[in-house]
N, C-alpha and C positions, 0 to 999 in steps of 0.2 A: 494626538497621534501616537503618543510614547505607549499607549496601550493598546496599541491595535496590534493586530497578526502580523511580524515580518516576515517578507517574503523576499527568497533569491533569487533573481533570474539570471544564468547562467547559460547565453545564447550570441552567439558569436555572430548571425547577423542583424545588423543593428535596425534594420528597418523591420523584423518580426517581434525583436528585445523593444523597442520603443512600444509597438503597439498594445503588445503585453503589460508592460507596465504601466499606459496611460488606464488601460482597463481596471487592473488591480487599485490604482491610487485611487479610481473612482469609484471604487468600493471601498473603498475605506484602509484601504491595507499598507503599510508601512513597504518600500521597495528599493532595494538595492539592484542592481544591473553590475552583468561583467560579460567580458567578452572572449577573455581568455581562460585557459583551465588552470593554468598558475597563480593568475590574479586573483580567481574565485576559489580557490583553495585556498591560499594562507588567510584571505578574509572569512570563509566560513571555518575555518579550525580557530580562529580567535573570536569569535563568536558567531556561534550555531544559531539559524534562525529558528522561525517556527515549521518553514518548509522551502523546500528548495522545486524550484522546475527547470531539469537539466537538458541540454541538449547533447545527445550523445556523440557528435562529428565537431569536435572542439578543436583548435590550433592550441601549444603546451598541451599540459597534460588533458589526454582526453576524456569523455564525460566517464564510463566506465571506472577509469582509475581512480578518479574527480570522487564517483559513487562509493567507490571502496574505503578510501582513506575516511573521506570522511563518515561513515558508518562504523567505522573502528570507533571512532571516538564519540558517536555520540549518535541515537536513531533517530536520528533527524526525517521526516516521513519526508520523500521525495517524488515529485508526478516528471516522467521521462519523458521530451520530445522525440519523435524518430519521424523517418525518413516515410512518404505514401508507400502502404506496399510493401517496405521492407522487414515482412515477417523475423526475419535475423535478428533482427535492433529491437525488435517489440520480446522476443521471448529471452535477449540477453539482458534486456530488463526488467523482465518481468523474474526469471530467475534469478537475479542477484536480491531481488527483494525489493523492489519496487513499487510504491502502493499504489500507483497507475499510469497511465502514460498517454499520447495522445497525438495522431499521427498529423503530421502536415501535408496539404496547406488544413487549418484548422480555422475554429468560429473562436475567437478571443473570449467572447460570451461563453460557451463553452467550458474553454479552458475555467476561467472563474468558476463555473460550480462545479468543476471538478476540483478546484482547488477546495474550496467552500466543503464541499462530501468529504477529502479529506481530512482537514480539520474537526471537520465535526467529530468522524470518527475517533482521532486523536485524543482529541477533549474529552471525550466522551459523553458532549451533549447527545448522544440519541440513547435515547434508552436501553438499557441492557439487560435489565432485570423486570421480566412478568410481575404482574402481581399477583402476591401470596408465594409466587417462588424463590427457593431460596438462593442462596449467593454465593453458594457451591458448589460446584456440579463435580458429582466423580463416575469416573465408569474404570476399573478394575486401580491400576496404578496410577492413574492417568486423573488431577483434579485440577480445576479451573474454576480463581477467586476471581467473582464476577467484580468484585469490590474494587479489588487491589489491582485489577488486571495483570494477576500474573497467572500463568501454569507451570504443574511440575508433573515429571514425570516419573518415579521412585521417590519422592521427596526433593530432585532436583532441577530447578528455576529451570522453562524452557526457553530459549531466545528469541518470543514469534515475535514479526513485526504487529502495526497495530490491526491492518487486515488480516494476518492469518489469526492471530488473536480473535476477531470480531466473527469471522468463520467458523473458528471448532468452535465457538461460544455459542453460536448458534445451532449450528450440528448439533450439538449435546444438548442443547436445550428439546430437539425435535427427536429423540432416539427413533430409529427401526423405521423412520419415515424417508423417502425416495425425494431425492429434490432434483429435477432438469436444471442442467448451468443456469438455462435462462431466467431462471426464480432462484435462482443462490445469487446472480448476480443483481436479478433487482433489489432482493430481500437483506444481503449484506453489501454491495457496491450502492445503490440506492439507481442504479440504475436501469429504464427499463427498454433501452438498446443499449447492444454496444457488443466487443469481443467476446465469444465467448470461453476461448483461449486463456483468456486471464484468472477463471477459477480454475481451469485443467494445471496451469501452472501453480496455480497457489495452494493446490489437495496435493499436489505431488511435494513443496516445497513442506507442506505441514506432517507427509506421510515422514519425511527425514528426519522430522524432530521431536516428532508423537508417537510413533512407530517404533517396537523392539526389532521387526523388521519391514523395511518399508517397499520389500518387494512382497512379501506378505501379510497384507495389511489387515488387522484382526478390528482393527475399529472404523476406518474412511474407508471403506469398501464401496469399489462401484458396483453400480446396478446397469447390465448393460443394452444400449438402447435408451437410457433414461438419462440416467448422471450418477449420483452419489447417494448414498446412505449411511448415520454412522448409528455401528452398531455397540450397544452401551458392555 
């Protein structure tokens, strides 16, 4: 088990935290459980798992803050629970940078491959690189080493998480081509339901970091009625 994926669960009620974790252990995955945001904090800053599933209505410090601290120190990918409904809690985690999240009450099965989709992306088991294409994509100042997974932008490291990463990666590989959320989101989220909210949030969070200006955005431009298009 010492090599399987650790997993945090960070979920103050104990009858959703159990069942989440009998699920995950039954896949195979390494699991720690907390209930408070103080507890689960100094344990995940002395060691960072492979990924955390936060709840955001925590007693101590709450998941938010919980999400902050710990992304200082270390991009731990994290999938966020909220509240049914509560649009609020789904787009303040979605903007802080959250690689996805999953409203309650919820299918535990679920949860798991959404954990599982994360990870992968992570790791970078899904393929990234066409064949015959190459492993650097550039459109004006703007390159991304498919290798290294990194981008810059002037020559300077950008800080994507590993979905906005996995997005402009994909963007750029498709130049001048129009994509609906709902095919960004199967084609990079792996999935083929779900919010579509969640790529709106994550082209706007990429416009900040890719963008000279990202109220006028010369490369992630929408196409409107449709979704997005990035223009090389």
């Amino acid at each position: 088990m010492e090599d399987a994926p650790h997993v945090v669960v960070v979920e103050d009620d104990m009858a959703i935290s159990d069942v989440v974790v009998r699920y995950l252990e039954k896949d195979g995955f390494r699991v720690d459980a907390y209930g408070h945001g103080g507890d689960a904090l100094d344990a995940l800053l002395a060691d960072p798992p492979d990924l955390v599933i936060l709840d955001l209505m925590l007693p101590g410090i709450d998941g938010a803050e919980l999400f902050r601290r710990l992304r200082a120190l270390a991009p731990v990918p994290v999938v966020m629970l909220t509240a049914r409904g509560d649009e609020t809690d789904r787009v303040i985690g979605l903007e802080m940078g959250a690689d996805d999240y999953v409203t309650k009450p919820f299918s535990p099965r679920e949860l798991v491959a959404r954990v599982k989709a994360v990870l992968r992306r992570v790791q970078g088991s899904i393929e990234t690189i066409e064949a015959g294409a190459s492993p650097v994509l550039t459109a004006g100042d703007l390159e991304v080493d498919i290798t290294a997974r990194e981008a810059r932008r002037a020559g300077e490291v950008l800080p994507l998480t590993a979905r906005e990463f996995e997005l402009l990666a994909f963007m750029m590989r498709h130049p001048a081509t129009a994509f609906r959320r709902e095919e960004l989101l199967e084609k990079v989220w792996g999935y083929t339901f779900g919010d579509t909210s969640t790529v709106t949030v994550h082209i706007r969070r990429l416009r900040e970091k890719v963008e000279a200006d990202a109220s006028d955005p010369k490369h992630l431009a929408t196409v409107w009625g449709v979704g997005y298009r990035f223009e090389p």
